[in-house]
C-alpha atoms as one frame of an Amber mdcrd trajectory, in Angstrom:
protein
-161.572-129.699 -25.021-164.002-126.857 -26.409-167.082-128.055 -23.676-164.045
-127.566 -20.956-163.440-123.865 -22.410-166.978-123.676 -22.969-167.726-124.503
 -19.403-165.269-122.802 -17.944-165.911-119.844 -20.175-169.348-119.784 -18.340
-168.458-120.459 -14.920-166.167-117.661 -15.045-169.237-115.609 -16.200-171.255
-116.470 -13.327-168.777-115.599 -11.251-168.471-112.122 -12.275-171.832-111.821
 -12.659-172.660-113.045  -9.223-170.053-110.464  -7.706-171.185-107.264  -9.350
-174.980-108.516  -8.040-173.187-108.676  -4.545-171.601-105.025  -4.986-174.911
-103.523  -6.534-176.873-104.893  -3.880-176.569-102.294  -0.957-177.409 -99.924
  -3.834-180.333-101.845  -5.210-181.676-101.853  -1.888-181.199 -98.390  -0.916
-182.758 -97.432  -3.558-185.486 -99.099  -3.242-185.714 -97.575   0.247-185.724
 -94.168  -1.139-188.472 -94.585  -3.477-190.832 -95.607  -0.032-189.681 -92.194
   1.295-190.971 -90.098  -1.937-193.747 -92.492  -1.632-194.407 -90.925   1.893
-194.108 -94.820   3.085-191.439 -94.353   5.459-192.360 -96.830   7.948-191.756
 -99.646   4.992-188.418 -97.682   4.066-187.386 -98.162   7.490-188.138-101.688
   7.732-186.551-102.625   4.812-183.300-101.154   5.214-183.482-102.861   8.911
-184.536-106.650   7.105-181.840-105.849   4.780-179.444-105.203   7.624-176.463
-103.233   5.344-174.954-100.819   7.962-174.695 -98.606   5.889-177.704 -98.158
   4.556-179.645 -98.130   7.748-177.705 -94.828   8.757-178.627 -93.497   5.213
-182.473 -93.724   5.604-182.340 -93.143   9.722-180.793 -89.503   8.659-183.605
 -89.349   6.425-186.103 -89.921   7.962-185.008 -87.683  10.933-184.396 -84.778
   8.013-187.875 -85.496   7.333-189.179 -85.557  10.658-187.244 -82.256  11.516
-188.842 -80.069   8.239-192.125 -81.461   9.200-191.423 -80.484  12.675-190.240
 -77.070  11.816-193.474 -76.497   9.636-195.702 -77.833  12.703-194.241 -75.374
  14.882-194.555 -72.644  12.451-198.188 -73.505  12.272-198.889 -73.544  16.272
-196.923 -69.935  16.575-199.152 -68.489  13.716-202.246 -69.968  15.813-201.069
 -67.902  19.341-200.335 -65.199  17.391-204.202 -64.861  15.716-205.781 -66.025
  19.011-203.463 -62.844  20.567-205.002 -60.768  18.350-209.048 -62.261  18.870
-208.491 -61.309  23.074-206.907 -57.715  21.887-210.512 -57.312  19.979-212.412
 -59.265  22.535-214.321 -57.448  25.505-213.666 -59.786  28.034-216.639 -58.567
  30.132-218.911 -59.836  27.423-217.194 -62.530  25.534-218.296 -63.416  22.064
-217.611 -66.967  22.167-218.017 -67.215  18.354-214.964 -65.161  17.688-212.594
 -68.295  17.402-214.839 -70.215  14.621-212.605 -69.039  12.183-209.283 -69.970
  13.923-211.009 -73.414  15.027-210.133 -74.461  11.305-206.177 -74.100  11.536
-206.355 -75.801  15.360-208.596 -78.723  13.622-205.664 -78.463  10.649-202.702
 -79.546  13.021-204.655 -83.026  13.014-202.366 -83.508   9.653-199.376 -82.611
  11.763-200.123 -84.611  14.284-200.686 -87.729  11.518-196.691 -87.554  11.099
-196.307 -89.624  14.865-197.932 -93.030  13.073-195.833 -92.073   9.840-192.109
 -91.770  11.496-191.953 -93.332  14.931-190.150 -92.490  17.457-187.607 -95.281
  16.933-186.703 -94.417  13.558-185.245 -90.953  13.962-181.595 -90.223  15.861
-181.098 -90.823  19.233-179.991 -87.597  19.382-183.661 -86.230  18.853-185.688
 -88.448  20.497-186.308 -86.635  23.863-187.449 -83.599  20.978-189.593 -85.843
  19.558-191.669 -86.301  22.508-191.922 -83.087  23.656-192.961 -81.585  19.963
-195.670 -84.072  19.642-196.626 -83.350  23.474-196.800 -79.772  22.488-198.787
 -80.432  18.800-201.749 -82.013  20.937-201.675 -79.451  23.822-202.024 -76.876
  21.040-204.521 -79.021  19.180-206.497 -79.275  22.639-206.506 -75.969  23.907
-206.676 -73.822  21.219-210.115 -75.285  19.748-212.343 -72.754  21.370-209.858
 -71.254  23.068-211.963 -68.716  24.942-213.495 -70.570  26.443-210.100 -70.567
  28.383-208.746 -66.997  28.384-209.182 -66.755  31.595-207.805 -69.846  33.306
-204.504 -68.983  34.769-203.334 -72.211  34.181-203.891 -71.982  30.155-201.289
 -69.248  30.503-198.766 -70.875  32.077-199.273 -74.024  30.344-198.978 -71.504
  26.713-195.752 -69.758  28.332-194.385 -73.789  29.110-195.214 -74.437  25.174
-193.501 -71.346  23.846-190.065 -72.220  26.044-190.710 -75.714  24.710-190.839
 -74.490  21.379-187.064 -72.458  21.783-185.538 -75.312  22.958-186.561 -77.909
  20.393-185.418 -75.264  17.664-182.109 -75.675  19.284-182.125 -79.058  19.295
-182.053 -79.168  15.816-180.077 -76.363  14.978-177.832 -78.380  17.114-178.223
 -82.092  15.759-177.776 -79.926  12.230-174.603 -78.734  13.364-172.443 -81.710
  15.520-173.839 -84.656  13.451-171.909 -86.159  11.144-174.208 -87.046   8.374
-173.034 -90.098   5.676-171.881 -88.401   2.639-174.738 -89.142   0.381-177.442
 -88.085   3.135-177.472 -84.948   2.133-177.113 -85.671  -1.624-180.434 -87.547
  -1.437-182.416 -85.190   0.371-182.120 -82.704  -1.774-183.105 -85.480  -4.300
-186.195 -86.281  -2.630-187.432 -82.938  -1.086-189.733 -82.372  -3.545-191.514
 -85.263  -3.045-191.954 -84.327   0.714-195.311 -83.731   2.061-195.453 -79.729
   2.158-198.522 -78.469   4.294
């Protein structure tokens, strides 16, 4: 009689025990997930929330990772504007009937620096942000490179008409991908605990 009670006694254990490991899981695994993202591994964050396949949780770390992809965004395009504004100034001092080609050596170091902005399009791939942003995506990274291209040495290019229309294309570019997230900010309607954990693991963000 007391091996029946004893038995049952631990069957009934196991039972519990194997429910609260089924309730804790999605939590387990998320965060797990969000120590890859303060790890800067979000590809791996991504892919385990998607092995996982909780629902839930996938949502979670896609909001993430687009949070993270639109601060890092914000910050690249913050970077490009202070380039065009410097290279403004370098024609204001330049005589352009004798250009002194060596006048952009110094600026050639922040166009070389949006190589680490650039770095983000391996790190969070195009599939693993919102729909909503995707289109943004492309044109942002389209716009990183054209800036990383044409603004090393840039006078070399002062006066190609087509640099300036291609700059003016960049800078309309540029207003309308700030409204895309301004937007996506504003209609989306984030999981509750997105937020929550962002603030959580901001300060593990890179922060050029």
């Amino acid at each position: 009689m007391k091996n029946k009670i004893l038995i049952g006694s631990i069957c009934f254990l196991l039972i519990i025990g194997i429910i609260v490991v089924i309730l804790l899981k999605p939590k387990i695994e998320l965060n797990k997930a969000i120590e890859y993202l303060k790890n800067g591994e979000y590809s791996k964050a991504y892919a385990y929330v998607y092995e996982k396949n909780n629902e839930n949780n996938k949502i979670i770390i896609q909001e993430l990772l687009t949070e993270i992809f639109c601060s890092r965004a914000g910050k690249g395009m913050e970077r490009v504007i202070n380039i065009t504004t410097k290279a403004t100034n370098i024609i204001y001092e330049t005589d352009m009937t004798n250009i002194n080609y060596t006048a952009d050596d110094q600026l050639n170091i922040d166009v070389v620096n949006l190589d680490n902005y650039i770095a983000l399009e391996k790190e969070i791939t195009r599939d693993m942000i919102a729909v909503e942003l995707r289109d943004t995506y492309d044109l942002y990274f389209k716009d990183l490179k054209f800036a990383r291209q044409k603004f090393y040495n840039f006078l070399n290019n002062v006066k190609d008409e087509e640099f300036t229309i291609e700059i003016n294309n960049m800078a309309n570019d540029f207003t309308k991908q700030s409204n895309d997230f301004f937007s996506y900010a504003d209609n989306h309607k984030y999981n509750p605990k997105t937020k929550e954990i962002f603030e959580e693991i901001q300060k593990y963000l890179i922060n050029y």
